[in-house]
Every structure is written in C-alpha cells, then in structure tokens.
mmCIF file of the C-alpha atoms, coordinates in Angstrom:
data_MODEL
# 
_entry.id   MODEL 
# 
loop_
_atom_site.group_PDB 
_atom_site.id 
_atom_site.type_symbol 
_atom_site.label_atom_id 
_atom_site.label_alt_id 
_atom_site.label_comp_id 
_atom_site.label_asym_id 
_atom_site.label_entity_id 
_atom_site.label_seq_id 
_atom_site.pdbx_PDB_ins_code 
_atom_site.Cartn_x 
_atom_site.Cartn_y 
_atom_site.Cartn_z 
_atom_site.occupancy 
_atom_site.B_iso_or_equiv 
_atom_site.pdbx_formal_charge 
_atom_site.auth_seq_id 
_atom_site.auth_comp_id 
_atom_site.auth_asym_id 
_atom_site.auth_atom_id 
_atom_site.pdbx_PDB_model_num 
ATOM 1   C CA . UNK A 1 1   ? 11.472  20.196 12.997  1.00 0.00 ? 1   UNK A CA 1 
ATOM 2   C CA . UNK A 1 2   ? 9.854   16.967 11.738  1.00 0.00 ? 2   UNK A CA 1 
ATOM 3   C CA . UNK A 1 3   ? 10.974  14.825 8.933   1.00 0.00 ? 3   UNK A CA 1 
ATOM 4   C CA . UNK A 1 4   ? 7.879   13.799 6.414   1.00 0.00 ? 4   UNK A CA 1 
ATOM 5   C CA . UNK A 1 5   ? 7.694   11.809 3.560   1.00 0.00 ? 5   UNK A CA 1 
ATOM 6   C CA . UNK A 1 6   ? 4.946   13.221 0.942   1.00 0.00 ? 6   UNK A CA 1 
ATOM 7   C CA . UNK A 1 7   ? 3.757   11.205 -2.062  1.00 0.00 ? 7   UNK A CA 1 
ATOM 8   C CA . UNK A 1 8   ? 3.710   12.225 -5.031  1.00 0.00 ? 8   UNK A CA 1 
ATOM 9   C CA . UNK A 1 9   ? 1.748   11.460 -8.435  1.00 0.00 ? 9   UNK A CA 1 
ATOM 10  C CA . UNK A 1 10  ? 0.162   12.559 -11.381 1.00 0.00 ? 10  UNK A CA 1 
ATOM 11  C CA . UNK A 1 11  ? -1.142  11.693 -14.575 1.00 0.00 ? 11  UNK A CA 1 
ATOM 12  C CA . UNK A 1 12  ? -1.999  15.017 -16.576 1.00 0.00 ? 12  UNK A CA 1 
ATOM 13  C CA . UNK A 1 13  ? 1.553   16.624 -18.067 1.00 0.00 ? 13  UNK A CA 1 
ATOM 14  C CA . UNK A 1 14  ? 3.556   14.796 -15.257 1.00 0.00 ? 14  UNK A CA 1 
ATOM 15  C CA . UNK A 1 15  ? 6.760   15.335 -16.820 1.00 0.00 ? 15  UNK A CA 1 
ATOM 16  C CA . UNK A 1 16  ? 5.920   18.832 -15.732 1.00 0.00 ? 16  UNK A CA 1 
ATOM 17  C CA . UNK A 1 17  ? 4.120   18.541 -12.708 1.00 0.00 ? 17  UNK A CA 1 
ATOM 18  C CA . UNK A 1 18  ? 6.378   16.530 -10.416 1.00 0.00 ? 18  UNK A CA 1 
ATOM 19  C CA . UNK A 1 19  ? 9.180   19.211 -10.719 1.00 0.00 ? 19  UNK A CA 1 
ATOM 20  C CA . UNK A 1 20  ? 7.022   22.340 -10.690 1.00 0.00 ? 20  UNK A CA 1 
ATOM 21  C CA . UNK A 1 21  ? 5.122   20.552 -7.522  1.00 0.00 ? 21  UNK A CA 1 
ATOM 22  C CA . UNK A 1 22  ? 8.740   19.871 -6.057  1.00 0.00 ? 22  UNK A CA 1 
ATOM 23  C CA . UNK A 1 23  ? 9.818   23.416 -7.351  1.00 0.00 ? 23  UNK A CA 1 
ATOM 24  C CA . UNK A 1 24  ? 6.835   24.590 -5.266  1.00 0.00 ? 24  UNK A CA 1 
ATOM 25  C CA . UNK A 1 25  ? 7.122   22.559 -1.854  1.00 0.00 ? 25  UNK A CA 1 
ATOM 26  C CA . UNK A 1 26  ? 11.361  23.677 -1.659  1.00 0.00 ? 26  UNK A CA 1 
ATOM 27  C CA . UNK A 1 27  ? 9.984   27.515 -1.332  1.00 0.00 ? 27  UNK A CA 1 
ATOM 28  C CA . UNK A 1 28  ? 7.934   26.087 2.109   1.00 0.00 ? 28  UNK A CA 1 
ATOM 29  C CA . UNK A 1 29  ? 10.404  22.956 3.624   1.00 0.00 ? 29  UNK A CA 1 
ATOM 30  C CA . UNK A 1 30  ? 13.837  21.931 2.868   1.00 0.00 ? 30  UNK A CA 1 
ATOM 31  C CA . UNK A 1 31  ? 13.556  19.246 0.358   1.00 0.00 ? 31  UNK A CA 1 
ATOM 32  C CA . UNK A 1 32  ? 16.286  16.670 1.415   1.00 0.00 ? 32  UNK A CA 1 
ATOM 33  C CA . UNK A 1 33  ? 15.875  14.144 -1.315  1.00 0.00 ? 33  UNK A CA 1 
ATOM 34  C CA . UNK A 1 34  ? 13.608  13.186 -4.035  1.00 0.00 ? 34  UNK A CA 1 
ATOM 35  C CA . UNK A 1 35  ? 12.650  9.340  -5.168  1.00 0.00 ? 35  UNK A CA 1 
ATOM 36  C CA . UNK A 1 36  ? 13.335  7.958  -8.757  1.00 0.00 ? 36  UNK A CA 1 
ATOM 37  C CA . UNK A 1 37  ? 9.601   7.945  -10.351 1.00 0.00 ? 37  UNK A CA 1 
ATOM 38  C CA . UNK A 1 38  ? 7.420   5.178  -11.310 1.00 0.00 ? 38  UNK A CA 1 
ATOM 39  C CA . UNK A 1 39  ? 4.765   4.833  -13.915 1.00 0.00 ? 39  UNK A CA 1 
ATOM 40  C CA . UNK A 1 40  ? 1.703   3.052  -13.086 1.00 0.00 ? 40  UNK A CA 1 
ATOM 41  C CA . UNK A 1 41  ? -1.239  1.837  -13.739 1.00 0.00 ? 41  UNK A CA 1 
ATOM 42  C CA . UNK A 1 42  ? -4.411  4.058  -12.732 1.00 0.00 ? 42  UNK A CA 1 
ATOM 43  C CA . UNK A 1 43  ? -6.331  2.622  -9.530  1.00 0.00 ? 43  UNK A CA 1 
ATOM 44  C CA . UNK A 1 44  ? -10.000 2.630  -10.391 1.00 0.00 ? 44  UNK A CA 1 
ATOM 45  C CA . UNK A 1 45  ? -10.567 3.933  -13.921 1.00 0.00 ? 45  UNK A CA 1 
ATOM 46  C CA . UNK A 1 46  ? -8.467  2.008  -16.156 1.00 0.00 ? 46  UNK A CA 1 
ATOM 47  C CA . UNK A 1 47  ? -9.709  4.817  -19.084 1.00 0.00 ? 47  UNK A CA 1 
ATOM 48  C CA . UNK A 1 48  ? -6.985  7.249  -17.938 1.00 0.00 ? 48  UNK A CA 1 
ATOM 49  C CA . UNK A 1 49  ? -3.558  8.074  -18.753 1.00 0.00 ? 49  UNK A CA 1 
ATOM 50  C CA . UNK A 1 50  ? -0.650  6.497  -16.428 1.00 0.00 ? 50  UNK A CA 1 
ATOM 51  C CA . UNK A 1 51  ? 0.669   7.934  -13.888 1.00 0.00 ? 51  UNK A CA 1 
ATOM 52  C CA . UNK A 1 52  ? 3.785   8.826  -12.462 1.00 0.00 ? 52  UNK A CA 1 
ATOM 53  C CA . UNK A 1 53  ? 4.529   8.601  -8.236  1.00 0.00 ? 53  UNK A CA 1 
ATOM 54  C CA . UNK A 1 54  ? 6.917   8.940  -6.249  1.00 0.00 ? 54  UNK A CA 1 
ATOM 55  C CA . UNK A 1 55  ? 8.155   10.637 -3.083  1.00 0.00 ? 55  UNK A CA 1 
ATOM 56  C CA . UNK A 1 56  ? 9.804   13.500 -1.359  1.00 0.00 ? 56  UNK A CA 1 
ATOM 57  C CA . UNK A 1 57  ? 11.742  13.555 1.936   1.00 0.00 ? 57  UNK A CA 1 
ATOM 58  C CA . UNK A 1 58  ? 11.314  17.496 3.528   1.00 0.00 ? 58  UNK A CA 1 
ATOM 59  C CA . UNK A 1 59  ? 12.161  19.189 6.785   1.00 0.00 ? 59  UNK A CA 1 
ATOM 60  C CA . UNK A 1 60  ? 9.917   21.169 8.260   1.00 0.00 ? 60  UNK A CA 1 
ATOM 61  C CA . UNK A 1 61  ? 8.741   23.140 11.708  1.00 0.00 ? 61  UNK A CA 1 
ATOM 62  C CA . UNK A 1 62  ? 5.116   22.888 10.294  1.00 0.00 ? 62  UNK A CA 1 
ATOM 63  C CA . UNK A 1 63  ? 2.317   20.470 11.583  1.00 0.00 ? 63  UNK A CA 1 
ATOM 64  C CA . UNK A 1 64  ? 0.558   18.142 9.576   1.00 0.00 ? 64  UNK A CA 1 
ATOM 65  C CA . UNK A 1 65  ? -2.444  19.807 9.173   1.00 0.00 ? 65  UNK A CA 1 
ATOM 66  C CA . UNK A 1 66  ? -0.173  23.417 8.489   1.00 0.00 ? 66  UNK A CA 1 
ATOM 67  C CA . UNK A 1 67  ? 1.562   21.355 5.485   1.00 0.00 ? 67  UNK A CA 1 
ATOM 68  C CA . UNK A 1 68  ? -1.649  20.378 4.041   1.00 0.00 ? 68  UNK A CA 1 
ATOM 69  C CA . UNK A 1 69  ? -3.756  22.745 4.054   1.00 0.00 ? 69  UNK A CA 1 
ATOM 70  C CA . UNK A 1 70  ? -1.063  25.810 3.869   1.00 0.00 ? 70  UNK A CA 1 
ATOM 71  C CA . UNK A 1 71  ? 1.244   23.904 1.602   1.00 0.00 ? 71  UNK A CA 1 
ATOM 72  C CA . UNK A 1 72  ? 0.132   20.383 -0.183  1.00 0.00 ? 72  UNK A CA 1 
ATOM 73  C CA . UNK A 1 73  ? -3.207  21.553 -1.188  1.00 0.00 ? 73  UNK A CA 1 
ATOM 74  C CA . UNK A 1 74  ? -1.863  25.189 -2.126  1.00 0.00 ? 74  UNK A CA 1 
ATOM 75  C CA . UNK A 1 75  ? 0.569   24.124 -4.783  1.00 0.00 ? 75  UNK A CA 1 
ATOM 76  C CA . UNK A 1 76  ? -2.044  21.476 -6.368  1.00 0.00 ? 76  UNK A CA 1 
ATOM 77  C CA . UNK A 1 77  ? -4.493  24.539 -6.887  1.00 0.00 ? 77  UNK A CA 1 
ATOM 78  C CA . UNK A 1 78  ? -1.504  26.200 -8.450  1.00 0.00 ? 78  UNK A CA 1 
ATOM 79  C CA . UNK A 1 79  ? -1.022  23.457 -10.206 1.00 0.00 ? 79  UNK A CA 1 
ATOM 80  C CA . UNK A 1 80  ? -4.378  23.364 -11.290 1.00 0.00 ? 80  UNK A CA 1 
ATOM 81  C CA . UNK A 1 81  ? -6.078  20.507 -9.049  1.00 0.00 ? 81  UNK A CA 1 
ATOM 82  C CA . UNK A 1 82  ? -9.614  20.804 -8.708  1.00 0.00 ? 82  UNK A CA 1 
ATOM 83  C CA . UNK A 1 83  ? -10.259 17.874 -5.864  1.00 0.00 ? 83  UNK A CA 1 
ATOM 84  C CA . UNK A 1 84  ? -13.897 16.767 -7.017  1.00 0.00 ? 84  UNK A CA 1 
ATOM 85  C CA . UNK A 1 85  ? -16.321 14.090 -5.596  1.00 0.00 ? 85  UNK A CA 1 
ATOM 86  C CA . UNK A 1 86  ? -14.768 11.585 -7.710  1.00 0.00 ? 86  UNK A CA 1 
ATOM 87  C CA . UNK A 1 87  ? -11.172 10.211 -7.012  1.00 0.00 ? 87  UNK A CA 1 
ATOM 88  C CA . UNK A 1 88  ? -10.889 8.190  -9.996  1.00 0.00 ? 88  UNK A CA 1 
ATOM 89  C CA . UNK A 1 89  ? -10.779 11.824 -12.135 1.00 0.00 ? 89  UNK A CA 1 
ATOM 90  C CA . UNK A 1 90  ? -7.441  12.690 -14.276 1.00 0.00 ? 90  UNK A CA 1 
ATOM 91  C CA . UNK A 1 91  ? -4.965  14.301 -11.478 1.00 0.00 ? 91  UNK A CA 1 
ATOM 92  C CA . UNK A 1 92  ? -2.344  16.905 -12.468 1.00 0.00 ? 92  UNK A CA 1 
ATOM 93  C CA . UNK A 1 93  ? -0.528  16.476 -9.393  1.00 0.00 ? 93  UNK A CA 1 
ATOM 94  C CA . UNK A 1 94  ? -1.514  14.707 -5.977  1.00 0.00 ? 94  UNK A CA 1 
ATOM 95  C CA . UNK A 1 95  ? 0.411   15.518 -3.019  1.00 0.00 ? 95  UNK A CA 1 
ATOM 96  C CA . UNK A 1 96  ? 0.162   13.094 0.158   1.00 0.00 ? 96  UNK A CA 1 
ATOM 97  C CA . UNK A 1 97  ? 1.334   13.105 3.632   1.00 0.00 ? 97  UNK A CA 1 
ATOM 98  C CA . UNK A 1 98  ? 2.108   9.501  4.185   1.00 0.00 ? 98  UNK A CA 1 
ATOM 99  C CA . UNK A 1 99  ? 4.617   9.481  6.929   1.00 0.00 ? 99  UNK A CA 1 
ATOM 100 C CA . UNK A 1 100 ? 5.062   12.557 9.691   1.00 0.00 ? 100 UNK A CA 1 
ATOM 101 C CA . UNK A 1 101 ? 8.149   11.735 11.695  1.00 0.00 ? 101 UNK A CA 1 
ATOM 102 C CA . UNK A 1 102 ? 7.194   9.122  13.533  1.00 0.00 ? 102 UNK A CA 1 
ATOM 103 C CA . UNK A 1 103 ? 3.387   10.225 14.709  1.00 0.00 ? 103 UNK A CA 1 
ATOM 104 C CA . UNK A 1 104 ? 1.078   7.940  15.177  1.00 0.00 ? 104 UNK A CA 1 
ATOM 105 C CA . UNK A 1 105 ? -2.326  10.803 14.584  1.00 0.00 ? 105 UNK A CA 1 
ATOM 106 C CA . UNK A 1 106 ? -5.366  11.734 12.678  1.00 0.00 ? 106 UNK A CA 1 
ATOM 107 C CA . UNK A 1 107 ? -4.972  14.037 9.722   1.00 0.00 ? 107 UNK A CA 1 
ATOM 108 C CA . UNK A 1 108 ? -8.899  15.179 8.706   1.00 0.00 ? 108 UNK A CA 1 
ATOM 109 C CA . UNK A 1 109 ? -9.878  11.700 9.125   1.00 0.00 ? 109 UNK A CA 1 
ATOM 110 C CA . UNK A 1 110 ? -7.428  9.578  7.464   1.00 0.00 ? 110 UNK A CA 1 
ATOM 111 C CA . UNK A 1 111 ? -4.591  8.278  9.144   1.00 0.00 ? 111 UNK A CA 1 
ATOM 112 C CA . UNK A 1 112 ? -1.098  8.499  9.820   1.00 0.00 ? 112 UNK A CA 1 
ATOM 113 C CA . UNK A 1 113 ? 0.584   6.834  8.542   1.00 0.00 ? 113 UNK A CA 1 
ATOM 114 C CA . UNK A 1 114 ? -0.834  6.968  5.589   1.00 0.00 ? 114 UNK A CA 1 
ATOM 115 C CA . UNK A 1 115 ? -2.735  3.174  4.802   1.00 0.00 ? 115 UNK A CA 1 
ATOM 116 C CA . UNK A 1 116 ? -1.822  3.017  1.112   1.00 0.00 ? 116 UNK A CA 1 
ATOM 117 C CA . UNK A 1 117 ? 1.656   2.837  2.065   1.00 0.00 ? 117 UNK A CA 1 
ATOM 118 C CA . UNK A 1 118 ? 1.148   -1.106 2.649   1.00 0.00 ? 118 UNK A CA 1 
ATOM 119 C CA . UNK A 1 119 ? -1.917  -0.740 0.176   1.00 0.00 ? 119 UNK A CA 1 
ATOM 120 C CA . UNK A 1 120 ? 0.264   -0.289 -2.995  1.00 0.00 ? 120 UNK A CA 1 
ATOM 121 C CA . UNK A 1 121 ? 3.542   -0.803 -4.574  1.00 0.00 ? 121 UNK A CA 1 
ATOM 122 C CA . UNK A 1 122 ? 3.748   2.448  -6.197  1.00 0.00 ? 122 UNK A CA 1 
ATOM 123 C CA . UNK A 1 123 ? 3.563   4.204  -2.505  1.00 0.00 ? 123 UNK A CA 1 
ATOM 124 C CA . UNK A 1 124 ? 5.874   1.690  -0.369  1.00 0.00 ? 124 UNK A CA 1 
ATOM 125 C CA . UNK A 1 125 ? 8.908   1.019  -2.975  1.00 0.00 ? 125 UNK A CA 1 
ATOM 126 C CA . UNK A 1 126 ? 9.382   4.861  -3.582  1.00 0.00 ? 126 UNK A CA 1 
ATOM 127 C CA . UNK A 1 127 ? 9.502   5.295  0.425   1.00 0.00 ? 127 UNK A CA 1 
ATOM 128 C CA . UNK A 1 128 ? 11.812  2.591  0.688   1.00 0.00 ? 128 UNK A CA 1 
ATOM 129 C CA . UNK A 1 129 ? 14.294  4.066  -1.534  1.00 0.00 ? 129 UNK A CA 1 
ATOM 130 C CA . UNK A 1 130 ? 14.723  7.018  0.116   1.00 0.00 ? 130 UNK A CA 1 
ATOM 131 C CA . UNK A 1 131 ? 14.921  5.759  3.605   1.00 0.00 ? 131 UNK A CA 1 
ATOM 132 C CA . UNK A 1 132 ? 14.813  1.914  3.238   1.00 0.00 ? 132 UNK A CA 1 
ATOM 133 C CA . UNK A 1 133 ? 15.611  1.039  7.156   1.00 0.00 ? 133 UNK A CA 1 
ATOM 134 C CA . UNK A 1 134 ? 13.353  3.730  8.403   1.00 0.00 ? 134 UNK A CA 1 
ATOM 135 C CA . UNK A 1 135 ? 10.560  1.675  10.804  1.00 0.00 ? 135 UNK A CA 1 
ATOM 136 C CA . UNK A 1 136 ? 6.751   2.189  10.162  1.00 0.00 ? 136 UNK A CA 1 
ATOM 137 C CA . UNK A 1 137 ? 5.725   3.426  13.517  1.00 0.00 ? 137 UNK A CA 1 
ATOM 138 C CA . UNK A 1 138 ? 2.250   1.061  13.212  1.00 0.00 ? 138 UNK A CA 1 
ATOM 139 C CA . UNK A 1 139 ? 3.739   -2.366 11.694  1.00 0.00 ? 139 UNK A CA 1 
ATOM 140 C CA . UNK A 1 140 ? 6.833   -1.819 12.874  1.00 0.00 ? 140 UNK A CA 1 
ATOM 141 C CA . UNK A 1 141 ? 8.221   -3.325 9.675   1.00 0.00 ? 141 UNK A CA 1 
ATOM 142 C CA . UNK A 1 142 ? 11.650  -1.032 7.767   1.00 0.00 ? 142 UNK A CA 1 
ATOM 143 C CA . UNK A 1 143 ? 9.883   0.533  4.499   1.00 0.00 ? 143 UNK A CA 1 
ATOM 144 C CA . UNK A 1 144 ? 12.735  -1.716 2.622   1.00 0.00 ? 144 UNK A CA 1 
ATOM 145 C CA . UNK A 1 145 ? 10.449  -5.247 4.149   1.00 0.00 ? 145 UNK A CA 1 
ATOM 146 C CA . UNK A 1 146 ? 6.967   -3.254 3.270   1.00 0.00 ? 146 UNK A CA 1 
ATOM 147 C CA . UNK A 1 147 ? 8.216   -2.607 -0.382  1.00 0.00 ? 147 UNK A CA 1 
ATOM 148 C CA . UNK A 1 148 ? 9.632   -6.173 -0.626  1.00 0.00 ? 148 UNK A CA 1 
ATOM 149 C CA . UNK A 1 149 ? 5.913   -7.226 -0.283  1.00 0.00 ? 149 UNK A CA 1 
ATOM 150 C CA . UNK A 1 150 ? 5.106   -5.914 -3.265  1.00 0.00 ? 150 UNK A CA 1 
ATOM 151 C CA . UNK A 1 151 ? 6.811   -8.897 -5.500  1.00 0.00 ? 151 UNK A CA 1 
ATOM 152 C CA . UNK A 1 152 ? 4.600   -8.642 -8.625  1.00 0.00 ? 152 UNK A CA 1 
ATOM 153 C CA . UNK A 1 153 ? 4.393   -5.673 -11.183 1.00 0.00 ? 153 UNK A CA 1 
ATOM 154 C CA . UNK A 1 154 ? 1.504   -3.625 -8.843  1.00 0.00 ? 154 UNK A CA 1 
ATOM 155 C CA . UNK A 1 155 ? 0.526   -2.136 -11.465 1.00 0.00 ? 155 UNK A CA 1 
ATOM 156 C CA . UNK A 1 156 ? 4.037   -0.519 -11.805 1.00 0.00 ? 156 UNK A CA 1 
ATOM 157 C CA . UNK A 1 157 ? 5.036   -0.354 -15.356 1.00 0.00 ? 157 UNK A CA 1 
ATOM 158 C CA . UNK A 1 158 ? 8.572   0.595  -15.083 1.00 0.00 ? 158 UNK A CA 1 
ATOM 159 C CA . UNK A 1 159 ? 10.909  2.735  -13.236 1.00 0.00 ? 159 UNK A CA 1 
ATOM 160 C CA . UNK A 1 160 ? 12.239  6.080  -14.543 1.00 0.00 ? 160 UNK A CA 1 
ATOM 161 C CA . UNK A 1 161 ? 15.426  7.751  -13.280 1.00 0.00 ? 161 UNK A CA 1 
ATOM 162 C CA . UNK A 1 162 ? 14.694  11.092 -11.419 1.00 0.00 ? 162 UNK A CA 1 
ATOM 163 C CA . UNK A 1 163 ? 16.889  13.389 -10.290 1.00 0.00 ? 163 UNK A CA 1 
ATOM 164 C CA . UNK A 1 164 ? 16.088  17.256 -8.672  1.00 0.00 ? 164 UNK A CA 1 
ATOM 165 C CA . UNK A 1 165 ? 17.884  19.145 -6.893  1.00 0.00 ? 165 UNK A CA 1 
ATOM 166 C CA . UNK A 1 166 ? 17.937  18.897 -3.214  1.00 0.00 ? 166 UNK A CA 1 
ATOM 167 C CA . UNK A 1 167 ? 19.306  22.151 -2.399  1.00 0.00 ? 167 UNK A CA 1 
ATOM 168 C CA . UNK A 1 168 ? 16.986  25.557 -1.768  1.00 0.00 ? 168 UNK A CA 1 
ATOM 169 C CA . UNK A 1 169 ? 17.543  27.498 -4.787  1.00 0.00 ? 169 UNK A CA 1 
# 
C-alpha cells in the first residue's frame, strides 16, 4: 500500500466538483484526510473564473500510472473534463498525483514529485497541512518549510474551511 497525495482544483461549479471528485476517488482508495480549500487566482488566462485547490491524502495498493489512468482521469471524464491542447481552458475538476509515497519516478513524462509543488503556493500550503513534517524525497525540505516559501498572496485569495468525510461510506 502506498500513501499519495493528489491535488485537487477546479474552477467550473467547484463547490460541486471537489466533493463529487472526492465522492468518486473514496469508491477506488481509502481517503484518509482531505485539505481545507483555497481560492486562487487562474495561472495563465487571467479571463477565467477562480479556482478552488486543494489536496487529498489516500491509501492505495495501486501504482501511479494504475491511479491515473484507471482512477484520476476516470472520475474527471465523469466529471465532465475534456483535457484539450490548451491548459489555460476552464477546468471542472483537475486531479494530480503530486507525491507517491516517497518515489522518486517518471509518471508519462512528468515527474515525481510533482514540480509545481515548489512551483506554487496553492499546491505546497495545502500539502503542508495535511502532513506538514512529511520530507520531499528530492529537496529534502518538510512540506511545512516548502509552503513557508510561499510568503506573499500566490495568487491565493483566501482560505475556505473544508471538511469531508474521511471514512468509506
């Protein structure tokens, strides 16, 4: 079983989304705890709506590229993600892979650790508060010292309270 931190984010009904995306990923891993969420600024296209991201903490006996494919990318098709050409496109939910136990690897061509975890603030600080002492296996900085990087805004606009359930249903 490996523990792995998936980001989460959208910016299309994301009041819905998030849960029915965590809703979703508790039918395939245990979901062990679930980050407060954070609206932010768009990243590229400043002619969308905000987002909101955060992140998930699950169990599971799948690999990486299982949980993607199998998982991740199922529920945003569910969900109604079509993943075209252009990132910078409304999202109504994004699910990320950013840390897989403690693997150092290759996930079809981007790494892992996920980069944007250092990258941005609204990645790193909703890590850090679900496992702020946990060590990034490639800086070898705690999440809590990555997300204390991030002094300024980041584009985060504010915080919001966020609570689901962590137990299977």
């Amino acid at each position: 079983m490996a523990y792995v931190f998936i980001s989460l984010g959208s910016n299309m009904d994301k009041e819905q989304m998030i849960p029915a995306a965590l809703d979703l990923l508790r039918e395939h891993c245990i979901l062990l705890a679930v980050s407060d969420l954070y609206e932010t600024l768009p990243v590229g296209s400043l002619d969308q709506h905000t987002f909101y991201n955060g992140a998930a903490l699950v169990e599971t006996s799948l690999t990486a590229h299982a949980l993607k494919h199998q998982v991740l990318r199922l529920i945003e098709q569910q969900l109604g993600r079509i993943r075209p050409s252009d990132p910078t496109v409304p999202h109504p939910i994004d699910l990320d892979i950013v840390l897989y136990g403690e693997s150092i690897d290759e996930l079809d061509g981007r790494p892992i650790p996920h980069p944007d975890i250092v990258k941005y603030g609204y990645v790193a600080i909703p890590l850090a508060e679900l496992a702020p002492a946990y060590i990034h296996p490639v800086t070898h900085q705690s999440l809590s010292e990555i997300a204390s990087g991030f002094k300024e805004s980041n584009g985060i606009l504010r915080r919001i309270p966020f609570r689901f359930p962590s137990e299977r249903a």
